[in-house]
DRENPA-3360 file (N, C-alpha, C; in nm, 2 decimals, always signed):
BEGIN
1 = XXXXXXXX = +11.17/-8.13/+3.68/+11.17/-8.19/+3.81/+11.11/-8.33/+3.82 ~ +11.10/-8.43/+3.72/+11.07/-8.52/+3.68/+11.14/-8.66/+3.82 ~ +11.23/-8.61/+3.88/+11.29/-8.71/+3.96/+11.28/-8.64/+4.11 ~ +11.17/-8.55/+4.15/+11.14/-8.48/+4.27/+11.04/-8.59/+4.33 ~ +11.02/-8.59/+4.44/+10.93/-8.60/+4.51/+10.78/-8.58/+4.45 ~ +10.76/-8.49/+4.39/+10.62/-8.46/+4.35/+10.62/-8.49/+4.23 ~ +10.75/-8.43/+4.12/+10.71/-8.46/+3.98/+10.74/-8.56/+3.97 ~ +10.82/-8.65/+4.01/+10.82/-8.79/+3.96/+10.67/-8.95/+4.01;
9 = XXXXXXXX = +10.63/-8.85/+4.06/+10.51/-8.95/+4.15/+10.41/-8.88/+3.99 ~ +10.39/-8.74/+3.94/+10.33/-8.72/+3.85/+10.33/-8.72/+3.71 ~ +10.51/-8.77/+3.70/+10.55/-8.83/+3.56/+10.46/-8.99/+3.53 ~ +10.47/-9.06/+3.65/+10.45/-9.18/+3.65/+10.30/-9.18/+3.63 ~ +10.23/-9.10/+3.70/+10.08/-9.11/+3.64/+10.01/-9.02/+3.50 ~ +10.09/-8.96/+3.46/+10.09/-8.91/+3.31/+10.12/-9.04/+3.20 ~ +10.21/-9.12/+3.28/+10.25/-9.19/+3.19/+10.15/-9.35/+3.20 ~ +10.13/-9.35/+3.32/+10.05/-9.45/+3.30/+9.87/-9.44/+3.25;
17 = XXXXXXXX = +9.87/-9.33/+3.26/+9.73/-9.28/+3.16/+9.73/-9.30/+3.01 ~ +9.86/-9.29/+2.97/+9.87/-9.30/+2.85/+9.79/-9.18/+2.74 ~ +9.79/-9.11/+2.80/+9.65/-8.96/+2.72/+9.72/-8.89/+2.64 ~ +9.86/-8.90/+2.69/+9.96/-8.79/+2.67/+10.11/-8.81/+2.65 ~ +10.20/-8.78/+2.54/+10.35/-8.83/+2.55/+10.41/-8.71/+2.68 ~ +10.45/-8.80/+2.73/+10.50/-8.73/+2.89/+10.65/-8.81/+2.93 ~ +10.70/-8.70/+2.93/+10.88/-8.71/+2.97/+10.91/-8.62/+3.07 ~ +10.96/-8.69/+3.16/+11.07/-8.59/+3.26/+11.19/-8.56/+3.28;
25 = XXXXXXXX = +11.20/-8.39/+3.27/+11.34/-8.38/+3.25/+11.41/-8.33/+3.42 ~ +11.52/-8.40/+3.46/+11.60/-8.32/+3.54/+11.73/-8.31/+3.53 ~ +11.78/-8.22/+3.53/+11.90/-8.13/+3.54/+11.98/-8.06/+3.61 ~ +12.11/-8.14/+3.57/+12.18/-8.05/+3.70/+12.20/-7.88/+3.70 ~ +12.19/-7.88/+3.85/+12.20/-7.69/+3.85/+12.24/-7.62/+3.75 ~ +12.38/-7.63/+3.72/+12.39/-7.55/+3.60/+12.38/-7.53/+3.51 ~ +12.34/-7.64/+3.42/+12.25/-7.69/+3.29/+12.15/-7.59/+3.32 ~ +12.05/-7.62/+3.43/+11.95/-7.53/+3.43/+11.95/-7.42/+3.45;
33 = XXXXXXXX = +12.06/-7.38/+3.49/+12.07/-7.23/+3.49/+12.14/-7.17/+3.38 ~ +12.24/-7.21/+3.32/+12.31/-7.17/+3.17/+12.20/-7.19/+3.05 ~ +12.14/-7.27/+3.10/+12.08/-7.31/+2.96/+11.95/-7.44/+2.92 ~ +11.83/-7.31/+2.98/+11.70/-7.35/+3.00/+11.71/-7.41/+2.82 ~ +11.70/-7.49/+2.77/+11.66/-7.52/+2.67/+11.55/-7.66/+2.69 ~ +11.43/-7.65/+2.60/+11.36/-7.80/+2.64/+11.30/-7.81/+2.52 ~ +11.24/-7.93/+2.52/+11.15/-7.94/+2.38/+11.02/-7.85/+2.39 ~ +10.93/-7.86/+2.28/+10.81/-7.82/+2.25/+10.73/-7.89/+2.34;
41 = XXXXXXXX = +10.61/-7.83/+2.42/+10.54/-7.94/+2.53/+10.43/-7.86/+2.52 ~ +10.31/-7.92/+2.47/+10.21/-7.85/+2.46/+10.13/-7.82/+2.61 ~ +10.19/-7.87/+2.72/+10.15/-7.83/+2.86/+10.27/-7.90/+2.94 ~ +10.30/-7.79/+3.01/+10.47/-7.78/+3.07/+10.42/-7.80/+3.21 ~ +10.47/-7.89/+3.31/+10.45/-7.92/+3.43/+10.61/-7.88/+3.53 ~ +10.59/-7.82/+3.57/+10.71/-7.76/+3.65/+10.68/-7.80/+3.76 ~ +10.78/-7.89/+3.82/+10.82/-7.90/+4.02/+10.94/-7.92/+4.02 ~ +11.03/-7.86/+3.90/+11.19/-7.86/+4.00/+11.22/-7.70/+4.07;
49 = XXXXXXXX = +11.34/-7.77/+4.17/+11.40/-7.64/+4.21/+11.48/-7.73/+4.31 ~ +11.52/-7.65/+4.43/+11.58/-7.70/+4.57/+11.47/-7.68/+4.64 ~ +11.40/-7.75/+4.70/+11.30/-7.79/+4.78/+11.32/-7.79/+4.93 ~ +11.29/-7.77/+4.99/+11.27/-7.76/+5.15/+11.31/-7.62/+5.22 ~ +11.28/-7.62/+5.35/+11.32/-7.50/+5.44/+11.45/-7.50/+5.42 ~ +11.49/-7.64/+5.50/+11.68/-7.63/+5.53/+11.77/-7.62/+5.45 ~ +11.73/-7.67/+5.30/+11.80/-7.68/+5.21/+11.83/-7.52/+5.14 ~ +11.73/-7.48/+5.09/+11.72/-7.35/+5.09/+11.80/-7.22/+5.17;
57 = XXXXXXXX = +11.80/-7.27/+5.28/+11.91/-7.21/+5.37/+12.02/-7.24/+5.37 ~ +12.08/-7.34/+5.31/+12.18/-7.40/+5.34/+12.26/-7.36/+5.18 ~ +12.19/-7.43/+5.11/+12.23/-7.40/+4.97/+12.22/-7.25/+4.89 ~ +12.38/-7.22/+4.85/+12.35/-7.07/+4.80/+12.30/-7.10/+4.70 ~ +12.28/-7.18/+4.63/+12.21/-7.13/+4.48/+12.10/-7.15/+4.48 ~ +12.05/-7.17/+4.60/+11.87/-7.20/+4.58/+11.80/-7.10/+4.52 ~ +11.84/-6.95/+4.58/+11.75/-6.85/+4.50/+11.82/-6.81/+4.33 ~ +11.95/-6.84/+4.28/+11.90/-6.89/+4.10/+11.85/-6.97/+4.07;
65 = XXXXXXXX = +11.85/-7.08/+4.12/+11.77/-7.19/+4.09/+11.63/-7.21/+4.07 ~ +11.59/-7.17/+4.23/+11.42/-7.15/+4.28/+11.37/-7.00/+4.22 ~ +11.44/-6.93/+4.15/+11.37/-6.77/+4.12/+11.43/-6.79/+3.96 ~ +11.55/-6.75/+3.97/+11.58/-6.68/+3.83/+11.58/-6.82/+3.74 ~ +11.61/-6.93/+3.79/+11.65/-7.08/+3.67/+11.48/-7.08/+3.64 ~ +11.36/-7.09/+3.74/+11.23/-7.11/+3.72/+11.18/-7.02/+3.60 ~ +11.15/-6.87/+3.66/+11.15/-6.76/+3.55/+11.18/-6.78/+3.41 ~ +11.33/-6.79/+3.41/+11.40/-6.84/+3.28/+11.31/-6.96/+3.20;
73 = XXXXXXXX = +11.28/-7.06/+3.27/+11.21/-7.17/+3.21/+11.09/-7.16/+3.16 ~ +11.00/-7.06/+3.22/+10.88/-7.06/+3.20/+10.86/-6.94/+3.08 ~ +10.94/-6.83/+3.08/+10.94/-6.79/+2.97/+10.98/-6.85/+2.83 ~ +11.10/-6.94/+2.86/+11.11/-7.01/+2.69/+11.00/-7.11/+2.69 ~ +10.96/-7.18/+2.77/+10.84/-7.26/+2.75/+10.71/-7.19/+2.70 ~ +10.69/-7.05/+2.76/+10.57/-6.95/+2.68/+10.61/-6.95/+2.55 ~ +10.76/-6.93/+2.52/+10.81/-6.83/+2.40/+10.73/-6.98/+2.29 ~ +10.74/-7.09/+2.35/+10.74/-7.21/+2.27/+10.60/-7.22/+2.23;
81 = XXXXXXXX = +10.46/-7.18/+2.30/+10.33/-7.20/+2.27/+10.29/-7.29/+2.38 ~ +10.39/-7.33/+2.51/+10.33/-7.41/+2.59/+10.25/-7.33/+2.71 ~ +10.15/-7.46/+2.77/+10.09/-7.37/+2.85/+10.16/-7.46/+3.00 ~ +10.24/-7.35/+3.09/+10.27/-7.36/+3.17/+10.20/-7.37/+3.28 ~ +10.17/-7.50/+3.39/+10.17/-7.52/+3.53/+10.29/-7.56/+3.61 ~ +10.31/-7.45/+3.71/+10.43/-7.43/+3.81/+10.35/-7.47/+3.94 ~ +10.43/-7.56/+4.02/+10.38/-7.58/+4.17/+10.45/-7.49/+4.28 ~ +10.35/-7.46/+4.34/+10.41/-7.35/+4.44/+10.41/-7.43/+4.57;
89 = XXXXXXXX = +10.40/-7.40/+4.69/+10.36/-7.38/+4.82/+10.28/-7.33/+4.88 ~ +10.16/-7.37/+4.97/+10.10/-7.31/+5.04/+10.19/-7.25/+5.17 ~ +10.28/-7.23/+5.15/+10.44/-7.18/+5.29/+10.43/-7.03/+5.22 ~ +10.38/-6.96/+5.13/+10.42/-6.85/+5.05/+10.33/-6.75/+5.16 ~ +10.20/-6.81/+5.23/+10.17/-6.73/+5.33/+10.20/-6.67/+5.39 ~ +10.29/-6.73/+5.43/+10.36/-6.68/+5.60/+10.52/-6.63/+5.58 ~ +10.58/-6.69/+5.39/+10.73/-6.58/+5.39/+10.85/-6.60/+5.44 ~ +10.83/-6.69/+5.58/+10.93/-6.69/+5.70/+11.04/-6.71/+5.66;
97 = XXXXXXXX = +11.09/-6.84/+5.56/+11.18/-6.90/+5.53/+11.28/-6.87/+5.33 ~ +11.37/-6.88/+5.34/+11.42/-6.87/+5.19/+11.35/-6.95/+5.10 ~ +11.31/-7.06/+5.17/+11.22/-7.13/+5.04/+11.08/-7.07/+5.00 ~ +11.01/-7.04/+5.17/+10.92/-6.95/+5.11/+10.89/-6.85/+5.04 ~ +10.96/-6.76/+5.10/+11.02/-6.63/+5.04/+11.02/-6.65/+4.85 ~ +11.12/-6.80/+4.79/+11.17/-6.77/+4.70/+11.02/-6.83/+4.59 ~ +10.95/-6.93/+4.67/+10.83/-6.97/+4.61/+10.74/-6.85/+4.57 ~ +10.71/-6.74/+4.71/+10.65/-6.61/+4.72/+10.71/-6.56/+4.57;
105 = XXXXXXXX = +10.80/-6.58/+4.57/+10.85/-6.42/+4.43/+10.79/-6.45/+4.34 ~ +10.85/-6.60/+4.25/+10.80/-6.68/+4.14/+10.69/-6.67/+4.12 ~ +10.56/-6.70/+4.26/+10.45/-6.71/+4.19/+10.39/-6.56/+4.20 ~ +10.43/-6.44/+4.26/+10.45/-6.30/+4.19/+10.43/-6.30/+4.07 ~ +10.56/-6.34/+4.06/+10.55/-6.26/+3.90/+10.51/-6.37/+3.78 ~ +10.39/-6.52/+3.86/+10.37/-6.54/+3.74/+10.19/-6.55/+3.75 ~ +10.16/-6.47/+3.89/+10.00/-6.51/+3.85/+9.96/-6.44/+3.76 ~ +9.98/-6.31/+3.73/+9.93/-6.25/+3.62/+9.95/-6.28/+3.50;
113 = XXXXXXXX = +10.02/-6.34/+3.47/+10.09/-6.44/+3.30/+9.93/-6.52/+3.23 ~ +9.97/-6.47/+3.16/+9.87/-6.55/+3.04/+9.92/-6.71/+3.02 ~ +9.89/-6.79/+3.01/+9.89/-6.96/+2.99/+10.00/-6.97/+3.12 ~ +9.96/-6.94/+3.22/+10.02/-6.99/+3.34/+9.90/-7.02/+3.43 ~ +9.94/-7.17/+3.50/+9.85/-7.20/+3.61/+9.96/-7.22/+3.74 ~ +9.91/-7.21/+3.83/+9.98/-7.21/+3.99/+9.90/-7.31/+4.05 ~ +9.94/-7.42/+4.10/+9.93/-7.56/+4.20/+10.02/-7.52/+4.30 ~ +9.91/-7.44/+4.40/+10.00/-7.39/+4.58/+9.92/-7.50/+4.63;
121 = XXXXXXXX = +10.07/-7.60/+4.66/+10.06/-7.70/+4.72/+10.05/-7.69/+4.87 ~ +9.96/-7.80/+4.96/+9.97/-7.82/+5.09/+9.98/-7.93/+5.10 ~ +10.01/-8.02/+5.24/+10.02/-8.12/+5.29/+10.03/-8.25/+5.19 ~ +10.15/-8.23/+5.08/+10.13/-8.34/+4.97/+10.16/-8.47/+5.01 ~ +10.22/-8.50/+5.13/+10.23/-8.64/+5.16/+10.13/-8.71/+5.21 ~ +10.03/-8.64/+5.24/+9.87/-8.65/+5.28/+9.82/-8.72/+5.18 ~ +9.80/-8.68/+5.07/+9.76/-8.71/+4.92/+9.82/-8.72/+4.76 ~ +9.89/-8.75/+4.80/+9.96/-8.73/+4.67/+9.88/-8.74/+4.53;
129 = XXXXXXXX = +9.79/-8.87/+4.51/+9.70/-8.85/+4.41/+9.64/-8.78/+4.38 ~ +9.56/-8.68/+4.53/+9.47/-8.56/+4.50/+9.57/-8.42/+4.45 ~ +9.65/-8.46/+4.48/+9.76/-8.31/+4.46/+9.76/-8.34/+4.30 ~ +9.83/-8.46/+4.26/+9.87/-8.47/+4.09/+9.74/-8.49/+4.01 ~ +9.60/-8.51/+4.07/+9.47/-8.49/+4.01/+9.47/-8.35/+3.97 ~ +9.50/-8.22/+4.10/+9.47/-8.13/+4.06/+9.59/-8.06/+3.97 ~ +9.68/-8.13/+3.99/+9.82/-8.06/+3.91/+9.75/-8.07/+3.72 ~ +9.73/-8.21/+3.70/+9.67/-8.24/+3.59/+9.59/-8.18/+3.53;
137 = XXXXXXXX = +9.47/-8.14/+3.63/+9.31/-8.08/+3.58/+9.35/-7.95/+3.55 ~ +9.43/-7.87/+3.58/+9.49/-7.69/+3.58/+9.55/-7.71/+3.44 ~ +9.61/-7.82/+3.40/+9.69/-7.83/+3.27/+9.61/-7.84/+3.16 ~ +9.57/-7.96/+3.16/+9.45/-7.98/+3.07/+9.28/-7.91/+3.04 ~ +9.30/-7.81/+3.15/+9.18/-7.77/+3.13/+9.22/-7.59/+3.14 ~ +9.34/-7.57/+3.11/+9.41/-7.44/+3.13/+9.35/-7.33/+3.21 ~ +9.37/-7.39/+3.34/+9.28/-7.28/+3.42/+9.41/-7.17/+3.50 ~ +9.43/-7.07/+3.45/+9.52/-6.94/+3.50/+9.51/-6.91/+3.65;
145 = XXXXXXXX = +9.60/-6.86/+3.66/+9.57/-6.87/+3.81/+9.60/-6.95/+3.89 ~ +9.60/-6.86/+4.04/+9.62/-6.99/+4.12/+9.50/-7.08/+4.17 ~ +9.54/-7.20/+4.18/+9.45/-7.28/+4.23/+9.56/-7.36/+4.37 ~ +9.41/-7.30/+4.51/+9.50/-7.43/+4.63/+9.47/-7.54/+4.61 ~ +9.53/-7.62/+4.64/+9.54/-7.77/+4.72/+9.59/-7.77/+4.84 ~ +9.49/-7.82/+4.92/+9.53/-7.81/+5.07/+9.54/-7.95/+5.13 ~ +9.53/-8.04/+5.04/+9.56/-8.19/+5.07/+9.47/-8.24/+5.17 ~ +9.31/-8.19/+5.17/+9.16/-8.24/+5.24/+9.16/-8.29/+5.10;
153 = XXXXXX = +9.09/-8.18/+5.01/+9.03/-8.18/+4.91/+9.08/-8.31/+4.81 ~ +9.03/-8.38/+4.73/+9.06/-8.46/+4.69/+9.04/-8.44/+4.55 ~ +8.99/-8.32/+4.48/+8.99/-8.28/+4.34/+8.90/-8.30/+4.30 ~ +8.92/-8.27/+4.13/+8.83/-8.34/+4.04/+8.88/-8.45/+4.00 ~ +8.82/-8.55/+3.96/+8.92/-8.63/+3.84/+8.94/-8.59/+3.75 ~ +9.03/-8.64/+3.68/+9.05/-8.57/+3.57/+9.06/-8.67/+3.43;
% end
């Protein structure tokens, strides 16, 4: 998700740290869905999918995409030795919508995962630096679990 809204604002600050070799990959739908293949990443940053309420409604493949293409990814990325952070939604509260709903599943079935962290996003146009501070600090400091961002908080540095 390197060319999203979120990942690409946090490709750019990976990369201008220079701490770390950092590439973003994005892919079309069916690429990602036939054939999760990626390199070796010793910390995997995941923000693709179909993004929004509307879109998600509108678009039938949002739930392979946002459920089964995600899942898929994050397991070859474990199979690889990476440690995976996936961004969720703070929308997974309330369920109402297909996006939420499909964010809800994913981060199901991955809080309990060993080398998985969860960044349940809120209000990221509020902050966007505090959001990719804490996206960052969950990676590098492999903390499991979810961690909110509610777009007050302004993080740690990292």
């Amino acid at each position: 998700g390197g060319a999203g809204f979120i990942g690409s604002h946090l490709l750019k600050r990976l990369l201008s740290e220079s701490l770390e070799d950092a590439d973003g990959i994005d892919r079309p739908e069916h690429d990602f869905l036939e054939n999760p293949e990626f390199p070796y990443a010793d910390i995997a940053y995941i923000c693709a999918g179909i993004n929004g309420f509307e879109a998600c409604e509108v678009n039938r493949l949002s739930y392979r995409v946002n459920v089964d293409g995600t899942l898929g990814t994050v397991r070859k990325l474990l199979k690889q030795g990476s440690f995976v952070v996936w961004v969720s939604s703070c929308s997974v509260e309330w369920a109402l919508t297909a996006y939420s709903f499909q964010k809800a599943l994913v981060e199901t079935a991955l809080q309990m995962q060993p080398n998985v962290g969860i960044v349940r996003s809120g209000r990221a146009r509020n902050d966007l630096d505090g959001l990719c501070n804490t996206i960052i600090r969950v990676g590098r400091k492999r903390i499991e679990g979810i961690t909110v961002w509610n777009g007050y908080d302004k993080g740690d540095s990292v």
